[in-house]
DRENDO-1510 file (C-alpha; in Angstrom, 1 decimal, always signed):
<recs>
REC; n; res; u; v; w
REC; 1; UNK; -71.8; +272.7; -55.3 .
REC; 2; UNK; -75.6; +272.5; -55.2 .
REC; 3; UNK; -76.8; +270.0; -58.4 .
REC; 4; UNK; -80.4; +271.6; -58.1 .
REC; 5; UNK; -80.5; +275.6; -57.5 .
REC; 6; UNK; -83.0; +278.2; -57.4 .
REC; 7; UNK; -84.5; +278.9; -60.7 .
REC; 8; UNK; -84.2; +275.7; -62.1 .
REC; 9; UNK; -86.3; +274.0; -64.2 .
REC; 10; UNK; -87.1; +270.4; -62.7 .
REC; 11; UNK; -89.6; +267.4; -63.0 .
REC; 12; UNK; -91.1; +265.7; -59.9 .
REC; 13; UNK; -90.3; +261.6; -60.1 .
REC; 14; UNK; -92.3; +260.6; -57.0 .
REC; 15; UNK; -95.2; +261.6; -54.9 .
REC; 16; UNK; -98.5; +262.8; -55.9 .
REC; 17; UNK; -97.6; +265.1; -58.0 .
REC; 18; UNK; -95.0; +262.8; -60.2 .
REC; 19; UNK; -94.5; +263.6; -63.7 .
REC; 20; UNK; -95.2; +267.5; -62.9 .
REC; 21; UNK; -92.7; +270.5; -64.4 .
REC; 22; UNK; -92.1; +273.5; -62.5 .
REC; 23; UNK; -89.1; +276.3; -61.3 .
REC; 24; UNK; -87.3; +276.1; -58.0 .
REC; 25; UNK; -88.4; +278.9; -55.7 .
REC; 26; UNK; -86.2; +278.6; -53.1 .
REC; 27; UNK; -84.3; +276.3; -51.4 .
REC; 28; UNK; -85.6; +275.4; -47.9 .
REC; 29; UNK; -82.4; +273.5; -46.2 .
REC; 30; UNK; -80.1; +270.9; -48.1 .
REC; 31; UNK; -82.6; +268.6; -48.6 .
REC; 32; UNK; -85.7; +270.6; -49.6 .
REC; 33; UNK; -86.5; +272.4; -52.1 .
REC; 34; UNK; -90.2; +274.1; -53.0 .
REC; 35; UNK; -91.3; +274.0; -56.6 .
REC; 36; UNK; -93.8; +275.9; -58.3 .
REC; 37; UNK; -96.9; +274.4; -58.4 .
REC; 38; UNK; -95.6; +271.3; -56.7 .
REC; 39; UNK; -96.9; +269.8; -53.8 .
REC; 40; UNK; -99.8; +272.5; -52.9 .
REC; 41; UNK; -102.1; +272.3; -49.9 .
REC; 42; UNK; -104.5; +274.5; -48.2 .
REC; 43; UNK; -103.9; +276.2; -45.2 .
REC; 44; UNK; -106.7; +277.3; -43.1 .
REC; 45; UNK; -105.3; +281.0; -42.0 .
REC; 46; UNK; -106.4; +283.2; -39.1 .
REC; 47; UNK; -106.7; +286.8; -39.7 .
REC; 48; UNK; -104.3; +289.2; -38.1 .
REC; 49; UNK; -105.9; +292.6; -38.0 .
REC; 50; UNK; -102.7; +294.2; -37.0 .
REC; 51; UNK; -101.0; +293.2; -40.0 .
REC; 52; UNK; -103.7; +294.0; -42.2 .
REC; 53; UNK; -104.3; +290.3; -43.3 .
REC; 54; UNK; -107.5; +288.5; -43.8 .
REC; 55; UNK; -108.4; +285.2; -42.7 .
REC; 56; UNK; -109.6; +282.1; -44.4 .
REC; 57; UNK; -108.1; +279.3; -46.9 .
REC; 58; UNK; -104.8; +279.6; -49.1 .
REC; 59; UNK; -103.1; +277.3; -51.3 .
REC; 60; UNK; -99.2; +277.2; -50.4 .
REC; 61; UNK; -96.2; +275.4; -52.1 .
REC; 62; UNK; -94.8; +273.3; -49.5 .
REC; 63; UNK; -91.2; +271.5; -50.0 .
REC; 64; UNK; -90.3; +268.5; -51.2 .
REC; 65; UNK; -87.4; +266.4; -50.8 .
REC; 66; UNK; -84.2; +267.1; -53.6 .
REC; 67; UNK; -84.3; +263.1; -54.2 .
REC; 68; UNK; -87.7; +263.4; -55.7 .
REC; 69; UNK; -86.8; +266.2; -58.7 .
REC; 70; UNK; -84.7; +265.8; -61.5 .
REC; 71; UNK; -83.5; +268.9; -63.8 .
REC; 72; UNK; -85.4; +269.2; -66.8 .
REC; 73; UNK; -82.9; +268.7; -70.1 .
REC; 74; UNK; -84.9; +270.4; -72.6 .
REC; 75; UNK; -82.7; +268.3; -75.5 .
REC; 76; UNK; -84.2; +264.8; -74.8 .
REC; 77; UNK; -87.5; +266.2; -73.3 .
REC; 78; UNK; -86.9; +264.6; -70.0 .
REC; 79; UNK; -85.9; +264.5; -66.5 .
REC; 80; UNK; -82.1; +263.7; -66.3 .
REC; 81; UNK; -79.4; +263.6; -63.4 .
REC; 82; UNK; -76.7; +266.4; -62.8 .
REC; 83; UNK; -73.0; +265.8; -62.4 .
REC; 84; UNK; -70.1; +268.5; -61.6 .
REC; 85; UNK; -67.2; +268.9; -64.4 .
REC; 86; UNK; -63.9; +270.3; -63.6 .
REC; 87; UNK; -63.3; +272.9; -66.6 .
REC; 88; UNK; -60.2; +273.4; -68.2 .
REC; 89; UNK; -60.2; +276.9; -66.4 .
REC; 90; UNK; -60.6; +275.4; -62.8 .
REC; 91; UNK; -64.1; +276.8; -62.8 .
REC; 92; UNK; -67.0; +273.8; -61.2 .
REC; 93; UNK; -69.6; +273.5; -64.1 .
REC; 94; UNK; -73.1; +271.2; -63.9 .
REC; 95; UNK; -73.6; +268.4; -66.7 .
REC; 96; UNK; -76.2; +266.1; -67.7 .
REC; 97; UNK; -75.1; +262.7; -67.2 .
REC; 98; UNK; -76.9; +261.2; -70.7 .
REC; 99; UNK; -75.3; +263.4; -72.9 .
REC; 100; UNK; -72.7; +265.3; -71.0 .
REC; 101; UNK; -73.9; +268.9; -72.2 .
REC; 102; UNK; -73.2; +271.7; -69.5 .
REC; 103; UNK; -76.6; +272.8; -67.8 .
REC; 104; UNK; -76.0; +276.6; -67.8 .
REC; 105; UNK; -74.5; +276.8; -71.4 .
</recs>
């Protein structure tokens, strides 16, 4: 089970961008994640007359590493860690680990 998912909100803890909130857009691999907002640069672009598409500079979220985010807990305000809890029904749930509340709730 994936501790940091698409749609998340999460806070960047290194980098240049550190101490930045944005949502999960999709998850590259295992290990990277790009964030909205997060971790922009500009891209020079050729333009591709067959596809319709014009050339010149765009900004573009790149990825960064799942060890540099931490899901936002909107009850302290903060970046916190994620832990998996067995529930009574069998089901896998996500938990904050500084006050144990279930993340999707």
């Amino acid at each position: 089970m994936k501790k940091i998912r698409t749609g998340d909100e999460v806070v960047v803890l290194a980098g240049k961008d550190r101490g930045r909130r944005g949502v999960v857009l999709r998850r590259v691999d295992a290990e990277l994640v790009v964030v909205e907002g997060v971790n922009r640069v500009k891209k020079h672009v050729r333009p591709n007359p067959m596809k319709g598409e014009v050339g010149g500079i765009v900004e573009k979220d790149m990825p960064i590493h799942v060890s540099n985010v931490a899901l936002f807990n909107p009850a302290v305000q903060k970046g916190d860690r994620v832990g998996i809890k067995v529930l009574e029904d069998g089901r896998k749930a996500r938990v904050f680990k500084s006050n144990g509340e279930l993340v999707d709730a």
